[in-house]
RODO-2510 file (C-alpha; in nm, 4 decimals, decimal comma):
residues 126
     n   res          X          Y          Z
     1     x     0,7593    -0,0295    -1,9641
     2     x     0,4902     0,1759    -2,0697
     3     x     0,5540     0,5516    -1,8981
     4     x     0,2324     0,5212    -1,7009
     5     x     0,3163     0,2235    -1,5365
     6     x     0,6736     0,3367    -1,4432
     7     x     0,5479     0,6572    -1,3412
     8     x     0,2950     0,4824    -1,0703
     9     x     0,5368     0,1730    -0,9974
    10     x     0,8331     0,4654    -0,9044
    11     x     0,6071     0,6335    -0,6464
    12     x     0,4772     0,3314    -0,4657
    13     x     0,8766     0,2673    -0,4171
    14     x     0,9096     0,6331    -0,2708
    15     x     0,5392     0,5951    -0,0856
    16     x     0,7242     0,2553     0,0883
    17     x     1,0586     0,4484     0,1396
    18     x     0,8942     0,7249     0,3072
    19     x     0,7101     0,4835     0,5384
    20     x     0,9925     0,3051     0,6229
    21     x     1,1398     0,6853     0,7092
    22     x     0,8339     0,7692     0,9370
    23     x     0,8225     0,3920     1,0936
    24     x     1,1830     0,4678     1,2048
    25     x     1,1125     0,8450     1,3048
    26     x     0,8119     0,7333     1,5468
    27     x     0,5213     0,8798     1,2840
    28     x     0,3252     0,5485     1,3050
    29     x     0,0404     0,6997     1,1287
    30     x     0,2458     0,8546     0,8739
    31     x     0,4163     0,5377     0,7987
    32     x     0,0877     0,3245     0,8469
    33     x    -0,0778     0,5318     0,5462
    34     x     0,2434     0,5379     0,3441
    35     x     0,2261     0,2204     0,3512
    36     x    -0,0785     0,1677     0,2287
    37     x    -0,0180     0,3753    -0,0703
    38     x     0,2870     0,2087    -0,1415
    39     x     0,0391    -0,0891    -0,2422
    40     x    -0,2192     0,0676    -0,3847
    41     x    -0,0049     0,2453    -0,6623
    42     x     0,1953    -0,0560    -0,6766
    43     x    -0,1417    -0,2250    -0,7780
    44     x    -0,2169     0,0095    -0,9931
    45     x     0,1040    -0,0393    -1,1597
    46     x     0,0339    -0,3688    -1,2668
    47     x    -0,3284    -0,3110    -1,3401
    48     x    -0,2428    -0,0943    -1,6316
    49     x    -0,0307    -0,3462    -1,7385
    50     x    -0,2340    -0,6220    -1,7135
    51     x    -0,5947    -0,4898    -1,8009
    52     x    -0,4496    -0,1943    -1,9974
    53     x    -0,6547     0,0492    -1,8360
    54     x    -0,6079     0,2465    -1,4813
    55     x    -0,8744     0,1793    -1,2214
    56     x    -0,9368     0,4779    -1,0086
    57     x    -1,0560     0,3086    -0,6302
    58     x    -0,8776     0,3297    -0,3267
    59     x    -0,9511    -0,0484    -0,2353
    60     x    -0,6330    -0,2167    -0,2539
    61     x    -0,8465    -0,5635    -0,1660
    62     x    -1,0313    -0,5511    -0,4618
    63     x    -0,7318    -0,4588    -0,6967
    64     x    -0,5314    -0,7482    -0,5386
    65     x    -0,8181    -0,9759    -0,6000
    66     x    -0,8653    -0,8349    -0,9522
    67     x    -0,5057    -0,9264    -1,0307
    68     x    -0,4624    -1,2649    -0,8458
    69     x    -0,2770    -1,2154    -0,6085
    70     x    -0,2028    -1,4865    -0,3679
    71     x    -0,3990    -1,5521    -0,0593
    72     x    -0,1593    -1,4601     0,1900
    73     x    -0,0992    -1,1114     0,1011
    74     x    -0,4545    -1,0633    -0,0192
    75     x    -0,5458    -1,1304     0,3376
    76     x    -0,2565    -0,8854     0,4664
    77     x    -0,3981    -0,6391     0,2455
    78     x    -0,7353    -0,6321     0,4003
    79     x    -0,5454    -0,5911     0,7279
    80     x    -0,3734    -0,2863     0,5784
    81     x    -0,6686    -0,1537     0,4105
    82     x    -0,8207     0,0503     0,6971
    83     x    -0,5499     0,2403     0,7175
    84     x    -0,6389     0,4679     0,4493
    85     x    -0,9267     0,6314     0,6656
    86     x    -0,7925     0,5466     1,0007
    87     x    -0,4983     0,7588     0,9255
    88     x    -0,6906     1,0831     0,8289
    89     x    -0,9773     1,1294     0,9860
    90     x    -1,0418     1,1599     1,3639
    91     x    -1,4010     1,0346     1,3374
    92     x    -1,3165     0,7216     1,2018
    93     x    -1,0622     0,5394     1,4516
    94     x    -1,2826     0,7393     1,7142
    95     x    -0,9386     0,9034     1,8365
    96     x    -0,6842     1,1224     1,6986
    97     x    -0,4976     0,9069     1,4034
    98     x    -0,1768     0,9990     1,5335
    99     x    -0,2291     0,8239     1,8381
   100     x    -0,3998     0,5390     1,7143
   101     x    -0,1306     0,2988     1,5866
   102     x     0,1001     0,0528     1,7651
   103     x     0,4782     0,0037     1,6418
   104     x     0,4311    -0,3736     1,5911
   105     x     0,1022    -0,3366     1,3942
   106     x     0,2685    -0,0533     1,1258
   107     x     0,6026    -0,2447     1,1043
   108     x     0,3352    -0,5646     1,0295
   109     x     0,2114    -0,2961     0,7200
   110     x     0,5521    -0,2182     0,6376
   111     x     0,6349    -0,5739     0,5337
   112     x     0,2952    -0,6531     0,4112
   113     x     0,4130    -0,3608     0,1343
   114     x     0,7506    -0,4683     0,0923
   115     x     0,5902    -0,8518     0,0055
   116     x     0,3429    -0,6792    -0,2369
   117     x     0,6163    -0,4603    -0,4060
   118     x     0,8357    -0,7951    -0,4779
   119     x     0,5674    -0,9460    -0,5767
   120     x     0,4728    -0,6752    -0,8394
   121     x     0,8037    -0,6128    -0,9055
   122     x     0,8163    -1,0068    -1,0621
   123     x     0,4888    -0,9360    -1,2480
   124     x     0,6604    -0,6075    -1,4200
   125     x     0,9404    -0,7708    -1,5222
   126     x     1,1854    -0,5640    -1,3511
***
């Protein structure tokens, strides 16, 4: 595996790890955006693979349509998606991120990453 690709597949392991961490330590925010970067650099991962180039966007819907993935996470993707401004910025969700999540919506993220990462993790060969 090319150095690139292990070097963006390894952190969107750690980015899921460290969700998982914050999920369990209450920091629903924390582990809501977490997880969302878990999936976008695990996308990434296999985009340089596949297309041979890196594509610099944050939109984890349009990578996972770009590399086929199958419906059902593509659709749990788009659920996740948000959570990359909704978890930042204050003016967005309209109230402060870190009160803005509910357990059983980021543990819903959580496993929408971990199916994405076995997924990819098939793809890479590893």
């Amino acid at each position: 595996m090319k150095e690139e690709i292990n070097n963006w597949w390894k952190q969107a392991l750690h980015d899921l790890e460290a969700a998982e961490y914050n999920f369990e330590g209450d920091l629903l925010d924390s582990a809501a955006f977490l997880s969302q970067q878990s999936v976008e650099k695990a996308l990434k991962a296999l985009y340089i693979q596949e297309k041979n180039q890196l594509k610099k966007t944050p939109s984890i819907s349009g990578l996972a349509k770009d590399l086929g993935l199958p419906s059902s996470p593509t659709i749990k993707i788009s659920e996740l998606e948000p959570a990359y401004q909704k978890t930042r910025y204050p003016d967005i969700a309209k109230k402060i991120p870190a009160e803005d999540f509910e357990k059983a919506d980021v543990e819903e993220f959580i496993n929408t990453a971990q199916e994405v990462i076995a997924w990819i993790e098939e793809k890479l060969k590893l």
